[in-house]
N, C-alpha and C positions, 0 to 999 in steps of 0.2 A: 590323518583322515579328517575331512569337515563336518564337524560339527552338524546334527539334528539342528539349527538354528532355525528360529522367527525369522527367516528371509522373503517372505512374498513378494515376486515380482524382482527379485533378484539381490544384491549388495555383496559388500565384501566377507571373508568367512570368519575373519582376523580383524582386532584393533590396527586403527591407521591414524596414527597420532603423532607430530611431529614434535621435538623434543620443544621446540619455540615455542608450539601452539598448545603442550600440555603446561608449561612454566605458565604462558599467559594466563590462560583456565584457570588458573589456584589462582595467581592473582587478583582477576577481576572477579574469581567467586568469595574471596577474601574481603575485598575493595564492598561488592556489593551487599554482604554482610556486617560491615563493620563502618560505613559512612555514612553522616547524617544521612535523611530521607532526603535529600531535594538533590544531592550529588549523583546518590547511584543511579542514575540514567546517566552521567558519561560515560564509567567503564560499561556500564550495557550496551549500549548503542556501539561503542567501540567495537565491542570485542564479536556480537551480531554479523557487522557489515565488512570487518574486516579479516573474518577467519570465514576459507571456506567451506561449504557443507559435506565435502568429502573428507574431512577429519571425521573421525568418530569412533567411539568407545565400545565395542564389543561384549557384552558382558552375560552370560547364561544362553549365548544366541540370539541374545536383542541388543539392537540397535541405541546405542545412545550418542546422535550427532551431539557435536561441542553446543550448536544452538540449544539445543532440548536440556543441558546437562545448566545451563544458562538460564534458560527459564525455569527451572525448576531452581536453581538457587535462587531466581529472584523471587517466587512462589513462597519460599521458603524467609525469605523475606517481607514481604509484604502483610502474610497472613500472621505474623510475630510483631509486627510495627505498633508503637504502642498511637494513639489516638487519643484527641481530646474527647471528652465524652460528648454523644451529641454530634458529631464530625462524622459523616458517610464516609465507608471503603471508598468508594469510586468517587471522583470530583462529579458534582451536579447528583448524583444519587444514580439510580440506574434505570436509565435512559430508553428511548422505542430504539435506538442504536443498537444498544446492549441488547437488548432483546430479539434483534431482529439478528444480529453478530450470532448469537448462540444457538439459536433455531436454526440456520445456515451451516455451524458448525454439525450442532449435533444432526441433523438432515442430510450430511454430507456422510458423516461416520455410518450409519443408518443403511441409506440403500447401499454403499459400499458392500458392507457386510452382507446385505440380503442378496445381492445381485452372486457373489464367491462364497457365500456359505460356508467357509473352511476357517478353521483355526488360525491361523496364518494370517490368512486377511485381516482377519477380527483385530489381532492384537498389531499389525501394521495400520490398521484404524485406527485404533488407539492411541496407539502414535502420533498420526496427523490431528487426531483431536486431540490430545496433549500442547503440541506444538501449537494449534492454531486458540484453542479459548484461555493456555497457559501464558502465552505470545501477547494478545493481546489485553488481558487485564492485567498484567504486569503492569502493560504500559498506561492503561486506565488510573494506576493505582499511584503512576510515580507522576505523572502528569495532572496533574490537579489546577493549575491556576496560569498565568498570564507568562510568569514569573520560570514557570516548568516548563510551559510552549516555547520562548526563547531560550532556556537552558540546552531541549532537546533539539530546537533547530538549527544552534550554534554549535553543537556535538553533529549531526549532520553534514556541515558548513565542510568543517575539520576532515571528515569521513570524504568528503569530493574532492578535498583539496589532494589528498593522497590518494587518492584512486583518479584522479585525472591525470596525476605526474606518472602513477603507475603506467594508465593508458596509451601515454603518449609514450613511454619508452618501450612498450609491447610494439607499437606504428613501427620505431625507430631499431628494433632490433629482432621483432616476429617471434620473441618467447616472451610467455605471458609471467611475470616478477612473481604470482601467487600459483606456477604452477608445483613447487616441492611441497606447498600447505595442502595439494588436495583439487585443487580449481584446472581437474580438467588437464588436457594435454600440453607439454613444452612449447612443442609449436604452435603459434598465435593463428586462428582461423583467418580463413580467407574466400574471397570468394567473386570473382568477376575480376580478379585481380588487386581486389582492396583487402588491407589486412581488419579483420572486425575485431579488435580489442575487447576483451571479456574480462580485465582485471580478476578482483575475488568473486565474482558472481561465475552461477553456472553456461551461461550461455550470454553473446555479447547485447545482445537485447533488452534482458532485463538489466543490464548493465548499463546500457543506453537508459532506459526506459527513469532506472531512480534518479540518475540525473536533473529530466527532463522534469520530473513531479515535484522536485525539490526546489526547482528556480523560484516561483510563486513563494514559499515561503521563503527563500532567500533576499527577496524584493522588498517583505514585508519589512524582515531584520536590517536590513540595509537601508531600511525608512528613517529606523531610529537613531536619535543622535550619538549615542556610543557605541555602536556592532559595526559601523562600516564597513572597514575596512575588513576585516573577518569576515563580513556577511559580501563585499566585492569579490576578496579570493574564494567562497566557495561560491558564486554564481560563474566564476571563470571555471572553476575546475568542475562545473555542473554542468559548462556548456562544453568543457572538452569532450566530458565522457559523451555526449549525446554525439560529439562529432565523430572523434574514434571510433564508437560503438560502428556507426557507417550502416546506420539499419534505419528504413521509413520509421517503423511505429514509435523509435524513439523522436525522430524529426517530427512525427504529426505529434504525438503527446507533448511536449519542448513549444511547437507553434499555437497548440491549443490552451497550456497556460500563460503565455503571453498574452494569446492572445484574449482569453480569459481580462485579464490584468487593462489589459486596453479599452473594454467594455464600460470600463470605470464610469466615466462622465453619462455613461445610458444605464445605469445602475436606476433608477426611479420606473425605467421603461420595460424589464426585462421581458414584463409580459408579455408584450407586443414583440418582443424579439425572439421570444421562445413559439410564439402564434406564427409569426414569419418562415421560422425554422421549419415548425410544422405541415406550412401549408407548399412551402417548397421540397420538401420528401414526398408531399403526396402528391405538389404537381410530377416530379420526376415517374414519380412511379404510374403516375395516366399516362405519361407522354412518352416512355420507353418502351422498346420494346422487350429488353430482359427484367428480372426482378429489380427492386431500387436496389438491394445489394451486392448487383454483378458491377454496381459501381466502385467495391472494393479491390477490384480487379485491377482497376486503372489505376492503382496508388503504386508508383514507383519513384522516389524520389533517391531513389542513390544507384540506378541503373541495374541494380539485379536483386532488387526483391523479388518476394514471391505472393505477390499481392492474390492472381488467379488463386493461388491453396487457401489463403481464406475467405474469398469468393465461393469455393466450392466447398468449404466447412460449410459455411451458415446456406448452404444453399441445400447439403444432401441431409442437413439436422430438421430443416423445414419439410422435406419430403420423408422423411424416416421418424416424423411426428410420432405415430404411433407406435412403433419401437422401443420408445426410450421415457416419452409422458409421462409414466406411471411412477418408478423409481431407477428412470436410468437405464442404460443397457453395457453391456463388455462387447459387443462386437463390432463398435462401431468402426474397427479398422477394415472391416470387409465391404465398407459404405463407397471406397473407391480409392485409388493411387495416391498414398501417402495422407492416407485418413487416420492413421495412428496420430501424428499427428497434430493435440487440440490447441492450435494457434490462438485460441481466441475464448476468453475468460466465457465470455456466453455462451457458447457453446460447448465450452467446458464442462460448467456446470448445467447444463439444460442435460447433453448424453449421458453423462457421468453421473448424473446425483435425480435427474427428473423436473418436471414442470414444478414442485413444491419446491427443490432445493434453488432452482433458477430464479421464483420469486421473491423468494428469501434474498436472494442475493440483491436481486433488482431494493428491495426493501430496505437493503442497507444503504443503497445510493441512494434512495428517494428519502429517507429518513434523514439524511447526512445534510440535504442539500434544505430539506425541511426546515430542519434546527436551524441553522445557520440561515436561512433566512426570517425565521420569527427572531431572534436573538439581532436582526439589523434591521429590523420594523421596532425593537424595544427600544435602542438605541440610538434614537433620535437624531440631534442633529450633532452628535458627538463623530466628526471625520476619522478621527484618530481609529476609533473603535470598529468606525463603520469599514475604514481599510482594511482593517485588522483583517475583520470577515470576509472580505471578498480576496484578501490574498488565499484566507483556507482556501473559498470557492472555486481559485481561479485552479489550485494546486485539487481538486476534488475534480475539477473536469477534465486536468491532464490526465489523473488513470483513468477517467470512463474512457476520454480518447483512446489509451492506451492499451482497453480491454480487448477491443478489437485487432488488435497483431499479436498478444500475447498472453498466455495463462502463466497467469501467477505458482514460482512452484518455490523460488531458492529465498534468498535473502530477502526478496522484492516483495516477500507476502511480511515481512517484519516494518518495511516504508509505509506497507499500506492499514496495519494495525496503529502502528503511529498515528498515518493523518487521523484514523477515526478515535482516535484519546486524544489526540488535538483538536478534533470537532467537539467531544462532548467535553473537553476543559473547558473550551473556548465561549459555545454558546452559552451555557449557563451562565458563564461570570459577566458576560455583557448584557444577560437580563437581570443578573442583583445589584449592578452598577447602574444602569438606566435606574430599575425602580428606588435605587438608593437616593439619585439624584430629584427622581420625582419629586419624594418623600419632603426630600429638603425645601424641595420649589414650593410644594404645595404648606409646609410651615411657617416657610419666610415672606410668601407671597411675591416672590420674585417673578414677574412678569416675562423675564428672556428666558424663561425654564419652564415656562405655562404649557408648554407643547412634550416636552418630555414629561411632565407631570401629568397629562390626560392621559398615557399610556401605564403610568402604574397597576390598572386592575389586570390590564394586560400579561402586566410582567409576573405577578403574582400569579396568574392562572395556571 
């Protein structure tokens, strides 16, 4: 008989745990217990991106996926980690990121519960809040400095390199390699006649999609004079999965951090390029005659998307304003034909959680983008540093691109707590390094530093 189980919204009744992937489990919960601080983000990251989320651990009728059972070791670590005195948990302290991250979380958990009122849900919330503020301050916590950015994007590198070899033998033989771990069905999806490769991810999208976010920091690592080659094979095996994958959103997020990356030489200008941006959405939308976003419609770049359904997401969320404004609503599959549905992270969170949780969320991109641009006005005429930043940048505007084809549900919401512990590693240290540099200039009176030294009260503030 099954089990009274915590199952809201469905799951299996039974542990589903494969002998491979409970052996792995002990180890990497071993590995990230017991290895200096600055290592355990490689079996994390590993064991994350490459076991899938349909392994999981049954236990009193709750749910404990391999991920969760993962953060919560590493949870178990971090808050035990010993510290110099005076040294913050989080690199840079805690951040309008962090803060905007956690209102988002818990505003998520929040109307969830209010909108199902039942037991069940409540502690299936708990869950996702678990996963998602345990998720990401892990990685807050291992990622601290310049040193831990290239650690975790070289363990990344590694993660593309084996899931594009994956991908391309799923092409080459229509079963997916991760499907006895849990990932989904044998046979490899298809669709207009193309096989869509899904590796360990749940759907081949976000599969695509971590690829495509990943190249920008892979460009960065591949700047430097000892990762080349490491950071070359995973830009190949980053742009396989976007090929395989055979999906637009991961092709427009892929072209939007390139192209991100190319922007380089108009970096001094963006104002005017972001004002340009602007005043061409709003010519568009005078001069149309459907909304500007029935322009989502016309995105088919691999001959059988379904660009029209998120077209018609963000078009029946705009009309069903009231609906949902408040905290959200559960009926939005009755809004129209395959409105179940939510392809699209913004409209995700706008029906699902309310206009507070949707700003929240906007609040994390606009914070993200914030930092990382005062943190490259601190940092003067330092190129090295100033790359640094705009390779995050360029990798921060691949998933906003990629918001728009896909809501964040499997492995692909662990890529996106990453970049944002790599933003706030990142900016902070290039404003102690600018003002460190001032400091000097303005000691020694060194004249070629006079310019990074005006910006010291800056970087203090």
């Amino acid at each position: 008989m099954e089990p009274t189980n915590i199952r809201f919204g469905g799951g299996v009744a039974d542990t589903v745990l494969h002998p491979a992937v409970a052996i792995a489990l002990c180890i990497t919960i071993l590995l990230v217990w017991s290895l200096p601080r600055k290592y355990v983000i490689i079996p994390w990251i590993l064991n994350v991106f490459l076991v899938p989320l349909g392994q999981v651990l049954v236990v009193g009728g709750i749910h404990f996926t391999v991920y969760r059972l993962v953060v919560l070791a590493g949870l178990v670590r971090v808050v035990t980690m010993k510290r110099s005195p005076g040294t913050p948990r989080l690199a840079g302290g805690f951040t309008g990121i962090d803060g905007a991250f956690s209102l988002f979380a818990v505003l998520t958990f929040v109307t969830f519960a209010l909108q199902w009122m039942e037991a069940q849900a409540l502690i299936r919330g708990l869950g996702t809040l678990l996963d998602a503020l345990g998720g990401f301050y892990v990685l807050r916590c291992l990622i601290r400095d310049k040193e831990g950015v290239k650690r975790a994007v070289t363990v990344l590198a590694v993660v593309a390199i084996i899931l594009g070899a994956c991908m391309v033998a799923e092409q080459i033989t229509d079963v997916n390699m991760f499907w006895a771990l849990g990932a989904g069905p044998a046979e490899a999806a298809v669709r207009g006649g193309k096989v869509r490769s899904t590796g360990s991810f749940e759907v081949y999208i976000t599969a695509g999609v971590f690829g495509a976010t990943l190249v920008p920091l892979l460009v960065w690592l591949w700047s430097g004079a000892k990762a080349r080659l490491r950071a070359l094979m995973g830009i190949v095996g980053a742009t396989v999965m976007v090929i395989t994958s055979t999906s637009s959103t991961p092709l427009l997020a892929y072209g939007a951090g390139v192209g991100g990356l190319c922007l380089w030489p108009l970096r001094r200008h963006m104002r005017g390029v972001r004002w340009c941006l602007a005043l061409l959405v709003v010519g568009a939308e005078l001069c149309m005659k459907a909304p500007v976003w029935a322009l989502i419609a016309r995105v088919d770049l691999t001959g059988s998307s379904s660009g029209y359904h998120r077209y018609m997401l963000v078009d029946q969320c705009v009309r069903h304003f009231a609906e949902w404004w408040l905290i959200g609503t559960k009926h939005y599959n009755e809004w129209g034909y395959d409105m179940w549905d939510l392809s699209n992270q913004y409209v995700a969170c706008a029906v699902t959680g309310g206009l507070a949780t949707l700003v929240a969320f906007l609040g994390i991109i606009s914070r993200s983008f914030g930092q990382l641009g005062r943190a490259r006005k601190r940092a003067g005429n330092d190129r090295k540093r100033d790359w640094y930043l705009w390779c995050i940048g360029a990798a921060l505007l691949s998933h906003v691109v990629a918001y728009f084809g896909v809501a964040y549900f499997d492995q692909m919401q662990a890529a996106w707590y990453a970049l944002l512990a790599i933003i706030c590693a990142a900016a902070p240290v290039a404003s102690r390094a600018a003002a460190s540099r001032g400091k000097k200039a303005l000691a020694t009176g060194d004249q070629s530093e006079s310019g990074e030294a005006s910006m010291v009260p800056a970087a203090g503030a």
